[in-house]
C-alpha positions in Angstrom: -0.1 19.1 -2.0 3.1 20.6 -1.6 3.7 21.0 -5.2 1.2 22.2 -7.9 -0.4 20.9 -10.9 1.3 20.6 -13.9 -1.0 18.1 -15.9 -4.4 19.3 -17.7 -7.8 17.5 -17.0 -7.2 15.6 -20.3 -3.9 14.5 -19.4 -5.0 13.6 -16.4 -7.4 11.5 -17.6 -5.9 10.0 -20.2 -3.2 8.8 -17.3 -6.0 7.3 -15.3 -7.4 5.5 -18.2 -3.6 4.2 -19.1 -2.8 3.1 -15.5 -5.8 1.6 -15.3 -5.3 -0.2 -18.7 -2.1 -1.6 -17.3 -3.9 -2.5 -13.7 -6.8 -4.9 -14.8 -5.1 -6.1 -17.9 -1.3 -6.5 -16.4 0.6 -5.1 -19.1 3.6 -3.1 -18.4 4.0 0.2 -19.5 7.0 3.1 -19.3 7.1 5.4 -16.4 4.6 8.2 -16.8 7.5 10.7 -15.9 9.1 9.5 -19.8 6.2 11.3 -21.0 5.5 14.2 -18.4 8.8 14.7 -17.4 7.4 17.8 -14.9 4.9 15.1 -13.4 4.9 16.5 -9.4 3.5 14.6 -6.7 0.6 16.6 -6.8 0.2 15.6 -10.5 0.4 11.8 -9.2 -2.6 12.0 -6.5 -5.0 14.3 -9.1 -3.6 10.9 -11.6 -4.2 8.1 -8.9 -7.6 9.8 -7.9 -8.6 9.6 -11.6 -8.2 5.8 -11.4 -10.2 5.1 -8.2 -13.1 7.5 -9.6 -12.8 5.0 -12.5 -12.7 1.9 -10.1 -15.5 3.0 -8.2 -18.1 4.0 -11.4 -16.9 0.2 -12.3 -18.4 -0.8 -9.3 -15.3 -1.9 -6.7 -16.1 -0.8 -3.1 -13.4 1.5 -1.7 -12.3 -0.4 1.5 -9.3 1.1 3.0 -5.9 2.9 2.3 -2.5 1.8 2.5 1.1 3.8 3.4 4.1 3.2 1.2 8.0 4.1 1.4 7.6 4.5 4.9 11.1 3.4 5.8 13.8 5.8 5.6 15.5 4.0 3.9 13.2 3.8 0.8 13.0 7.6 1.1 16.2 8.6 0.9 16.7 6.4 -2.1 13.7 7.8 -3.7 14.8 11.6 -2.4 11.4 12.2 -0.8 10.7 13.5 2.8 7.0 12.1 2.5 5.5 8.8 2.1 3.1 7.8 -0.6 -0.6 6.6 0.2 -2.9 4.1 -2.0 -6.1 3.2 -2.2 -7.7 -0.3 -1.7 -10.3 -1.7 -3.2 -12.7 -5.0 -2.5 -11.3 -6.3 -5.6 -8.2 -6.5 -4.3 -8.8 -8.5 -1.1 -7.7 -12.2 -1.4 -8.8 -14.6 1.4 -5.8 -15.9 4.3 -4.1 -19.7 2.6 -6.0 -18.8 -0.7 -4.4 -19.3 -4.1 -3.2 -15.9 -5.9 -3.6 -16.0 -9.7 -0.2 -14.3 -11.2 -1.6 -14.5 -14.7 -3.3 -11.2 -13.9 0.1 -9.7 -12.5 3.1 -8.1 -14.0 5.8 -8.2 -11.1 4.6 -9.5 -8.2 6.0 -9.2 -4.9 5.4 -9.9 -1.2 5.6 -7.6 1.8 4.5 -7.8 5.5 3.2 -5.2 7.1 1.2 -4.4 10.3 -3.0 -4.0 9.3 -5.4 -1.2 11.6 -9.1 -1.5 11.3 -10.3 2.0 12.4 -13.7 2.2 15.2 -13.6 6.2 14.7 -13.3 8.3 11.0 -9.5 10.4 11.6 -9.4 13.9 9.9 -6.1 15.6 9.3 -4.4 18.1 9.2 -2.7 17.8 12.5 -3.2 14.1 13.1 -0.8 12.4 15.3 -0.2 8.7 16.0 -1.9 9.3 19.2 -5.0 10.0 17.6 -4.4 7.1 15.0 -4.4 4.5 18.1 -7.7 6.1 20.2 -9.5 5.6 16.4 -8.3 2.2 16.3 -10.8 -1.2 16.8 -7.8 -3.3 16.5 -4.7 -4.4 14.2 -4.1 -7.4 12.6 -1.1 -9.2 10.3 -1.4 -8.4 6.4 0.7 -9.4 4.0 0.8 -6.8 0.5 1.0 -8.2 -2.7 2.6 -5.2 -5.1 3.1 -5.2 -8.5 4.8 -2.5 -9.9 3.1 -1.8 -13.6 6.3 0.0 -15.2 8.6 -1.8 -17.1 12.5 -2.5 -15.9 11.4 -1.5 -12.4 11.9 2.2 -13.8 9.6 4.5 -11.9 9.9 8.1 -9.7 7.2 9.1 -7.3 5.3 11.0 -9.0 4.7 7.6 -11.5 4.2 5.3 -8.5 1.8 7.6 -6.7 0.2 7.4 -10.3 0.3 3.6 -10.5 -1.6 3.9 -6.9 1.6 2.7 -4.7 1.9 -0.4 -6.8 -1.1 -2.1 -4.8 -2.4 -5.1 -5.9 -3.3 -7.5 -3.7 -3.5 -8.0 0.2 -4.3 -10.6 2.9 -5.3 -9.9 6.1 -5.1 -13.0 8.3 -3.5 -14.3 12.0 -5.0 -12.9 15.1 -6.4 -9.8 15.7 -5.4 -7.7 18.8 -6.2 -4.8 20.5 -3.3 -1.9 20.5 -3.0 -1.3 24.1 -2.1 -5.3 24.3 1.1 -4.5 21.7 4.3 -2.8 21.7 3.8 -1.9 18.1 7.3 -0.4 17.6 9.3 -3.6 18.3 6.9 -6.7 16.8 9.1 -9.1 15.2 8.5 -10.4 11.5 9.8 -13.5 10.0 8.5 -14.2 6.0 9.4 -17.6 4.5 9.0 -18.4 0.9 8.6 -22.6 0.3 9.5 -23.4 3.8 13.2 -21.1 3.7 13.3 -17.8 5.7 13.8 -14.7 3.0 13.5 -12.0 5.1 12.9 -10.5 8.5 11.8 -7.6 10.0 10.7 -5.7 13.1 8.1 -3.0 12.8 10.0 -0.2 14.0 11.4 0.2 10.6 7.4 1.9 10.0 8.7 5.8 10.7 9.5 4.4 14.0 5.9 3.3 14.2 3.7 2.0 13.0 0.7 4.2 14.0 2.8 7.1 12.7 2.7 6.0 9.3 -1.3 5.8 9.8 -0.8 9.5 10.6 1.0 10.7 7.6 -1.6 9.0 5.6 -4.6 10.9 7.2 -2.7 14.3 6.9 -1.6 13.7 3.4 -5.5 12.3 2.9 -6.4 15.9 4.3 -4.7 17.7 1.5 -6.8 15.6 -0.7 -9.7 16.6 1.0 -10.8 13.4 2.1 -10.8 11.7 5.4 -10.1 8.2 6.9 -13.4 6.7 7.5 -14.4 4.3 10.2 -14.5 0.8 9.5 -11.4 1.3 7.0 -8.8 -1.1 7.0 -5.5 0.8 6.9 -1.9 -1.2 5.9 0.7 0.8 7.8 4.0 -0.3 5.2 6.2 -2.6 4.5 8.3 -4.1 7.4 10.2 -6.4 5.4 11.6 -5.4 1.9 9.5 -6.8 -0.9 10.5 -10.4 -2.3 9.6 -11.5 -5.4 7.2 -14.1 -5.9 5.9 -16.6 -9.1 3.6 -20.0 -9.5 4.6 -22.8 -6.9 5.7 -19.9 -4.6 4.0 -21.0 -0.4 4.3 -17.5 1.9 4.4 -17.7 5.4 4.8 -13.9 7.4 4.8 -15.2 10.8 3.9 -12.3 13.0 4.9 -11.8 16.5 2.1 -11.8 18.8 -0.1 -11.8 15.9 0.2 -15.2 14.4 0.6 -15.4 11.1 -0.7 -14.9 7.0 -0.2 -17.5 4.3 -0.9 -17.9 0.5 0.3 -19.6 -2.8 0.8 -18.0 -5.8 -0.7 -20.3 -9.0 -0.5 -19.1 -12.7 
C-alpha cells in the first residue's frame, strides 16, 4: 500500500472483531480514526482483511469485490487520488424484486452501479481496462445496498476501508450482455423510489469507465497480494449518488440496455 502500517496485530484485530460487531448486529459505532487517529489506508485493508478472514472461518463464501468512491467527485471530497475496494460475500446477495430486511441495517442506502462477471482470473500490477474487458463473461445491472456503520455519517478512508466500503447488500438482476454489445462509458441510469424518479445517472461518471474502475481494483488487489479470480462478480461503483432508503420504500434502477433491478425494503 502506499502508506505503511501504523496498527499492531492486536489492534488490528480487535478492529476486525469491532467492525464486525457492528456489521452482523447493526449497531453503530464512532469512526475508528476517533480512536487511531494515525489509521492510514494501509491500516484500513490489514483492518478490512481481518474481517473477511473472520467472515470466511464463519463460513460465508467470498464471491466477488466491489469498487467505491470511484467518481471524482467523491474523491476530491474525501481528498484521495485512489478508490477504495470491498469484499462481497454470499451472505450479502439478496435475490432481484425480493424483500430487504432493514431491521438488520443501520443506514441503508441505494446505489446503481454497472455488475462484471469475470471468464478469466486478472492479476495486477499493471492491469488496464483493456485487460478487465478480454477477462470479462459478461456485465449485468446491480443495484448496492450500503450501510455506513459509523454514527452521524462521520467517517475518513481509512475507517470506511475498515468498515469494508460500507457494503451490505447487493442485487444483481435485468439482462445480462456481453461487453463488445455496450458502450459502457455512456449507459444511461434512471433509479425511482415508490414510483418518483430520485436520481439519474450515466456510467461515465465510473473513472470515465467503468471497466477502469475494475482495473484499479485488481491493482490495488495486487498490493494486497491477491488476485481477481474467475467466476467473480465485480460491482464497478456507484453511478448514481446513494439515496436513502427505509420499510415501504419500492426501487426501480432502470438500466439502459440492461433492463432493470428492483426490490422493497420491509422492517
Amino acid at each position: 500500500m502506499s502508506n505503511n502500517l501504523t496498527l499492531s496485530r492486536e489492534d488490528i484485530v480487535r478492529l476486525g472483531e469491532r467492525v464486525e460487531g457492528a456489521q452482523t448486529r447493526a449497531y453503530a459505532i464512532p469512526k475508528l480514526t476517533d480512536e487511531y487517529p494515525d489509521m492510514t489506508i494501509a491500516d484500513g485493508y490489514a483492518v478490512q482483511s481481518e474481517l473477511r478472514r473472520r467472515f470466511i472461518a464463519k463460513g460465508h463464501k467470498l464471491v466477488g469485490w466491489k469498487a467505491g468512491l470511484t467518481s471524482k467527485a467523491k474523491m476530491q471530497q474525501m481528498g484521495v487520488s485512489v478508490p477504495s475496494i470491498g469484499f462481497l460475500t454470499d451472505r450479502m446477495a439478496r435475490p432481484e424484486n425480493s424483500a430487504i430486511t432493514t431491521s438488520d441495517l443501520v443506514h441503508p442506502r441505494v446505489e446503481c452501479e454497472v455488475a462484471f462477471v469475470m471468464k478469466e482470473t486478472l492479476q495486477g500490477p499493471g492491469c488496464t481496462a483493456a485487460d478487465v474487458l478480454a477477462a470479462t463473461d459478461y456485465v449485468l445491472p446491480a443495484v448496492e445496498i450500503i450501510d455506513s456503520r459509523f454514527s452521524g455519517f462521520k467517517f475518513d478512508l481509512a475507517s470506511v476501508i475498515a468498515d469494508n466500503g460500507s457494503s451490505a447488500r447487493f442485487v444483481g438482476g435485468g439482462r445480462a450482455r456481453y461487453v463488445e454489445d455496450l458502450d459502457l462509458r455512456t449507459l444511461g441510469v434512471v433509479m425511482e423510489k415508490n414510483g418518483e424518479i430520485v436520481t439519474l445517472g450515466a456510467s461515465a461518471a465510473v473513472l470515465g469507465h467503468p471497466a477502469e474502475a475494475i482495473a484499479m481494483l485488481v491493482n490495488i488487489l495486487a498490493e494486497l497480494g491477491e488476485n481477481l479470480p474467475a467466476g467473480s462478480f465485480v460491482m464497478s461503483g456507484g453511478i448514481t449518488e446513494a439515496i436513502p432508503v427505509k420499510p415501504g420504500d419500492s426501487i426501480v434502477a432502470r438500466f439502459q440496455e440492461l433492463g432493470s433491478v428492483s426490490m422493497r425494503f420491509v422492517e
